[in-house]
Phi, psi and omega in degrees: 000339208271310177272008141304297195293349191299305177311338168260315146324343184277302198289338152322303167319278178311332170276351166296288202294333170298337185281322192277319187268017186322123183280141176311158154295168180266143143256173170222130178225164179269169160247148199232120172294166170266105174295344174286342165302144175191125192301118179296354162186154175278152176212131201262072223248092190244119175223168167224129221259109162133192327324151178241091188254173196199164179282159200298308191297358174261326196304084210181122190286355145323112165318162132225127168238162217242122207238007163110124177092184158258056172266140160204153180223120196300113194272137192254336169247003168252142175217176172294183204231336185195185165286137192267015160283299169309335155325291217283290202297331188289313219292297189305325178282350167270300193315310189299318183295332157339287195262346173252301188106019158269145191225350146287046221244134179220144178290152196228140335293159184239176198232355168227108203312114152192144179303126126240193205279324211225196171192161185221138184225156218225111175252110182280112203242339190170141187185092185191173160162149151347107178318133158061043190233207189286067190277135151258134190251148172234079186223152149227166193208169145188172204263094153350132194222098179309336183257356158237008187052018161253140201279118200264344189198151183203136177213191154219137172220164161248189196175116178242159178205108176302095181341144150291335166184189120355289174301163181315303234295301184310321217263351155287352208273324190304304187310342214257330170293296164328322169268343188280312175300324129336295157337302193278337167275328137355292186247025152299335206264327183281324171316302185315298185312320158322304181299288204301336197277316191285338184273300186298351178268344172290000000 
């Protein structure tokens, strides 16, 4: 009786242990422009966002975050909601309509014909940090003047931010506080070229 009942007691077993190893589900998150922004006047104004490069280890629909030093680690179930190049460009293309007052704002390249005035182009160098720690941006960038092709502006910055909490969730929301500040400097740097462009015509 005993080696009839072992095959079953064995497929028992295994459907049990199949049962116990169930992979979690994925999440998925966004980065969230501040929708409380509103521009104080319209302007008439066409710019284009990009290119937008970033090191290869964020470049990737996995979160990564920075566990101290130089570890760092891809959660295979928390993920972007999308590329996250395109993430980042949705986050900075609200800030700029925000704060200039244009809905002309476009990715470059783009698939939708139109002159514009300026273009921005963006090299992301670090944009990471410790669940419920410190996250940092690293970027330069600079500014195009679309209608002579000379680059009119140029900077670098970092921009830190202390996580709200622990979880991903925090930790996208944080990323998206990190870009909006970014955001507002862009388009202070694009205001200054407007004035100096309305002063020299005078």
């Amino acid at each position: 009786m005993v080696r009839f009942a072992f095959p079953w007691v064995l497929a028992g077993l295994l459907s049990l242990a199949a049962c116990t190893t169930t992979t979690p589900p994925s999440s998925f998150y966004t980065l969230d422009p501040d929708y409380a922004i509103k521009p104080d006047s319209r302007r008439d104004l066409t710019l284009a966002l990009g290119p937008i490069s970033m090191p290869q280890y964020l470049d990737r629909p996995q979160i990564v975050t920075r566990e101290g030093g130089n570890r760092l680690k891809v959660d295979e179930f928390n993920r972007w909601g999308g590329s996250l190049e395109e993430e980042i460009a949705g986050v900075l293309a609200h800030r700029l309509n925000g704060r200039l007052g244009t809905h002309r704002i476009y990715d470059y390249p783009s698939r939708v014909g139109s002159n514009t005035d300026y273009r921005i182009a963006l090299d992301i160098r670090r944009l990471d940090g410790p669940l419920g720690g410190e996250l940092r941006l690293d970027v330069a960038w600079s500014i195009v003047d679309d209608r002579s092709g000379a680059i009119v502006g140029t900077d670098q910055s970092t921009y830190t931010a202390l996580s709200t909490g622990a979880a991903y969730s925090d930790y996208a929301a944080t990323i998206s506080t990190l870009l909006g500040e970014l955001g507002d400097d862009l388009a202070n740097a694009v205001l200054q070229l407007v004035a100096e462009q309305s002063s020299n015509r005078r």
